[in-house]
N, C-alpha and C positions, 0 to 999 in steps of 0.2 A: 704794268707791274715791272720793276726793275731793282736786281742787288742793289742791297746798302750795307753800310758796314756802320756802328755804333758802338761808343764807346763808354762805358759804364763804371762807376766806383771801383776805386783800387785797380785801375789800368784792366780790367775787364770787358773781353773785346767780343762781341758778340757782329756776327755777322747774317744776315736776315734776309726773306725776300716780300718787298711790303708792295699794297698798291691803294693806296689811299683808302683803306680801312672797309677792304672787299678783298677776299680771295676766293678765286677760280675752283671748279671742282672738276675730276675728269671720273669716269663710271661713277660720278656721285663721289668720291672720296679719292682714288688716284688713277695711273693711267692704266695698262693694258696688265692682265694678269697672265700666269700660267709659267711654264719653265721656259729659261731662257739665261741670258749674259746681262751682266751693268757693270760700263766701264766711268768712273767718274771718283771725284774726289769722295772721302770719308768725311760729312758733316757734323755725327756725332756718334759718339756711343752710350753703353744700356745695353743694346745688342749691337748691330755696324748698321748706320746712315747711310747710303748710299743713294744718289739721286732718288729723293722724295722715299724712299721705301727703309722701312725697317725690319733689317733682317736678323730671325733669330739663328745665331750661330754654335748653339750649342754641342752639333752634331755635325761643325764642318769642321776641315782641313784647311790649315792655314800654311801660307810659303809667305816669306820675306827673302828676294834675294836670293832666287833656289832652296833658300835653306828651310826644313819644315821648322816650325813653330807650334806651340801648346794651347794658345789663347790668342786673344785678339789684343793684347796688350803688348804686343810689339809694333803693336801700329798706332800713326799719329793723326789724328786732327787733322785734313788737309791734303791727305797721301793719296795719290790715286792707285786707285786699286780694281782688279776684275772680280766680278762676285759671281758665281755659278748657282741656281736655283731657281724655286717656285716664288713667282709672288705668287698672292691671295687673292681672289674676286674683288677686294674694297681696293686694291691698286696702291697700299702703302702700307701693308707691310708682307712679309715672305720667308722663306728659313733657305738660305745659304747650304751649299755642298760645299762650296771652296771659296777660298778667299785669296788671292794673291796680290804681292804688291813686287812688283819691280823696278827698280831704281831708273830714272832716265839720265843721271851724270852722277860722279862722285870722283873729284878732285881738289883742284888750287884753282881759286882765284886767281885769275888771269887781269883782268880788267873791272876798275868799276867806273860809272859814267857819275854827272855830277846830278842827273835829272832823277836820283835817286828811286828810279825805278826797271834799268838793267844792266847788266855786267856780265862778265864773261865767262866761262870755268872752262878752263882747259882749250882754251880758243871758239870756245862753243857760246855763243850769244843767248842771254836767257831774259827772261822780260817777265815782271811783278807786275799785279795790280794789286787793289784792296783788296781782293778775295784769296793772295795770296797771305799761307800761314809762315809766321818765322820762326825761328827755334836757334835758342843761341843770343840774339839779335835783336833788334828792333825794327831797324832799319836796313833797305841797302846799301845809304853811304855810311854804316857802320863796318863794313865791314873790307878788310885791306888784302893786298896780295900777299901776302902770309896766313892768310887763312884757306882750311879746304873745308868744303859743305859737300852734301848732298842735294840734289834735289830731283824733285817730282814733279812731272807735268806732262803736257803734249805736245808737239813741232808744230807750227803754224808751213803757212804756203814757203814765205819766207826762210824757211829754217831754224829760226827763233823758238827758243823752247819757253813757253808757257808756261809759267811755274804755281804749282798747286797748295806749294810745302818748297823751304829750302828749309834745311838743318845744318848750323856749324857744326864741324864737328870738334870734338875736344879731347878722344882718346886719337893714342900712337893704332898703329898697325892699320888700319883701316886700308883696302884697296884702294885702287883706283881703275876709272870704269867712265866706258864714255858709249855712248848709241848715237849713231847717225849712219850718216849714205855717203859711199866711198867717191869720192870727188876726184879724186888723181889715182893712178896705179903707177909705181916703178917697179916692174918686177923684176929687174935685175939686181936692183937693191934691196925686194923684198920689204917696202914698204908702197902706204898708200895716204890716203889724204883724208881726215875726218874734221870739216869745219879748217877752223886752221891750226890744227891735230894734227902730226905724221907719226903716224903707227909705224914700230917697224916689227913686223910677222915671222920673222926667220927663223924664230926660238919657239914663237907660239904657239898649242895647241889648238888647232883649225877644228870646229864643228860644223860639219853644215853643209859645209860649201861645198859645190861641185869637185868633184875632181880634186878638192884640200886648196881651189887655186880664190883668191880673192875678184871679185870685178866691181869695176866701175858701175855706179849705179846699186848695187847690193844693200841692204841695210842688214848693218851688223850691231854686234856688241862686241867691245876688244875689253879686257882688263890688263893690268898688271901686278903685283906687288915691290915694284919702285917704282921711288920718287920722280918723275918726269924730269927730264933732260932737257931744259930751256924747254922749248913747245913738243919734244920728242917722247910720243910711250914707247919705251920696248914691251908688247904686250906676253903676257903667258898664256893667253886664251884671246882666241878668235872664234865666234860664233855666229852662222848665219843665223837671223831673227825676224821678228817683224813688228812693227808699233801697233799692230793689232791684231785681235784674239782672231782665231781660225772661226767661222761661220759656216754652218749648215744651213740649206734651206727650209724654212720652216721656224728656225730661232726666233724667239722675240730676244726684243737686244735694247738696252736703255743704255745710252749712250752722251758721255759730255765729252764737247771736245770743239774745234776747229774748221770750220771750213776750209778746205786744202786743196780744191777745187771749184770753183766755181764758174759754170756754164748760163744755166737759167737757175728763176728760184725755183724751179723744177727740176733740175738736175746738177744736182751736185756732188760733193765728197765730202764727205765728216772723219778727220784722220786718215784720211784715205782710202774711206769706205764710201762706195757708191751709194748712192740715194736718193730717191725720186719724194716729190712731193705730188698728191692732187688735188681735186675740187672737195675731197673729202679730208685733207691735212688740217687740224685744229692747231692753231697759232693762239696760245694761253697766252705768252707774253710778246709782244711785237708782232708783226706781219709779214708776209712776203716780202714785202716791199725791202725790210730792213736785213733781206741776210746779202751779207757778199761775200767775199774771199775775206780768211783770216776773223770774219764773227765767230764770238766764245758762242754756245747753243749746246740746251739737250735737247735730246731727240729717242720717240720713243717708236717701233714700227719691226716689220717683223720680215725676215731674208728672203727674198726671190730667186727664182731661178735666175745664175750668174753673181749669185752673192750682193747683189743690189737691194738695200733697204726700204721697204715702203712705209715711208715714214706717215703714222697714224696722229702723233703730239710732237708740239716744237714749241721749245722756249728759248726765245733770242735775249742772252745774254748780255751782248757788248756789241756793236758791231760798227759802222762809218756812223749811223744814224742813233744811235745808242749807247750811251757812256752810261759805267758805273758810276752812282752816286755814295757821296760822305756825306751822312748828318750824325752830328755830334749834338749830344743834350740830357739834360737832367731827366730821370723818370718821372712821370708827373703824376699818372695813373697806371693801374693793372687790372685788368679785365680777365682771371682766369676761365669762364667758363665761354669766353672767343677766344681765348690764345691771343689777345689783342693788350698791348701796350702803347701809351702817348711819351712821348717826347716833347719837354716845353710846354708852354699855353698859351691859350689865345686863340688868338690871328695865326699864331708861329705855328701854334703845334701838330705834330705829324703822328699820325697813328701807324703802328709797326703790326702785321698781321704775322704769327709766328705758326710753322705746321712743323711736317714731316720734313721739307727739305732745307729750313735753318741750319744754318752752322752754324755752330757754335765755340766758341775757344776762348777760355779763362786763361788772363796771363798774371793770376793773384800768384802771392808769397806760395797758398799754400790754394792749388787750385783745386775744383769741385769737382767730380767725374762721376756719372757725369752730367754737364752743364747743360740745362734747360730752363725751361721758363720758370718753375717753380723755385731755383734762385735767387729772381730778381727779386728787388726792392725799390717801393719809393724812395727820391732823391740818389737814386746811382744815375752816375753821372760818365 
């Protein structure tokens, strides 16, 4: 079973996870129930998608950005986000406490390459695949050093941020804001090193941090409200942080993200969170075999003592041994009562099994929201 991405009538872009016209069931219908964390991209709404699980949100608290928000409508297709809640015993779906999204860059293009799948923002290297959403854009060699975006994703081993969502942006005033691990300190001059970022702290409001003092190694959040100075933030806020939620023992935690360590397929790191596999770990897409450093994967498993994951389900995303695929093609047929769709005919055609953890993203004049299978039509293309 492996992402694909398809593209439909009127530039509607529907992105899926098919495996040759079978799909996997875990408690019968999804993976582990009860309260807990899900860190992962937003696939759709109705209520909020989040790895496989539909959560009803009618009684949660939503933050974008620190800031609260009133609805789920300040969030996009694509944004990764932390969801606080019950799932259900059937494993897909649950009702949300809180919903949060925080930004992992927002500046200037810095660089764009020609292999039109990464570029830079603020010196910070970031990297698209098909499962990334665009906003603004089409493409990333659409877009030039005069423009600034947002974006949302995860840091691979490498420091390459994995983008889940980048959005142009198109109003004035908008921050700017950048997360990573402090590379250099000059503390004489009161600056330090982020990527190829030099913050300078001297004006800034320090949260966090020991003693108000910056270190090497640290992962932070710096903002400003100016314009960057050739590669220079003078930031207004400094804040110690972390790229992942705080864990209690006990939590069940659904989690998409990176391998950021990798030792054996039995122990590793997923964003930086420890993780064990064993003879009892269900591999629904891929195998042991296939994860290494820097594999895209969720993963579902619940916190140990020393905050180490014991991962229960694993789905291997991307990884040396496994690339996302593109099929592009006419609808041929629909099958609503499998969730099953054909692409093409024949010999050619490929059947697209559609669930709970589809993305979905309509890039029509006037798009549908929100977008599920009861959209489609024969002959979208």
């Amino acid at each position: 079973m492996k992402s694909i991405q398809i593209t439909l009538a009127a530039l509607l872009l529907l992105l899926v996870a098919a495996c040759n016209a079978t799909k996997l069931a875990q408690n019968e219908n999804g993976g582990i129930g009860g309260t807990g964390i899900s860190t992962g991209r937003i696939s759709n709404f109705g209520s909020i998608f989040v790895n496989g699980v539909e959560y009803d949100v009618d009684s949660a608290d939503f933050t974008r950005n620190d800031l609260l928000e009133s609805n789920q409508q300040s969030y996009r297709i694509g944004e990764y986000v932390v969801v606080e809640g019950d799932v259900n015993p059937d494993g897909v779906t649950g009702k949300a406490s809180k919903v949060n999204f925080s930004r992992s860059l927002q500046g200037n293009v810095t660089t764009v390459s020609s292999d039109g799948t990464t570029l830079a923002v603020m010196g910070q290297p970031v990297r698209s695949n098909v499962l990334t959403v665009f906003y603004g854009f089409n493409n990333i060699r659409d877009l030039t050093t005069t423009d600034k975006v947002e974006v949302s994703g995860v840091q691979n081993a490498l420091g390459e941020w994995i983008a889940t969502s980048i959005r142009k942006l198109t109003q004035s005033g908008e921050d700017w804001e950048v997360k990573g691990t402090i590379q250099h300190l000059d503390s004489s001059n009161q600056t330090f090193a982020v990527g190829g970022l030099t913050v300078a702290y001297g004006n800034a409001a320090l949260h966090d941090l020991p003693n108000d003092i910056p270190e090497v190694g640290q992962f932070i959040r710096a903002r400003s409200q100016q314009a960057l100075a050739g590669m220079r933030m003078d930031a207004s806020e400094v804040r110690l942080t972390s790229p992942t939620p705080t864990l209690s023992v006990g939590t069940k935690i659904r989690l998409e993200g990176v391998i950021t360590r990798f030792t054996t397929s039995t122990n590793f790191a997923v964003n930086g969170l420890d993780a064990i596999t064993t003879s009892g770990t269900r591999f629904e897409e891929g195998t042991a075999n296939d994860l290494s450093l820097n594999a895209l994967l969720e993963m579902e498993g619940t916190v140990a003592a020393g905050g180490v994951i014991m991962a229960n389900n694993v789905k291997v995303k991307e990884s040396a041994s496994i690339s996302i695929s593109l099929i592009q093609g006419a609808v041929s047929d629909i099958d609503s009562s499998t969730q099953q769709l054909t692409l093409g005919e024949g010999t050619t055609a490929t059947i697209i099994v559609v669930d709970s953890a589809t993305l979905w993203e309509d890039k029509t004049d006037i798009p549908v929201s929100p977008m599920n299978f009861n959209a489609l039509n024969n002959g979208n293309y």
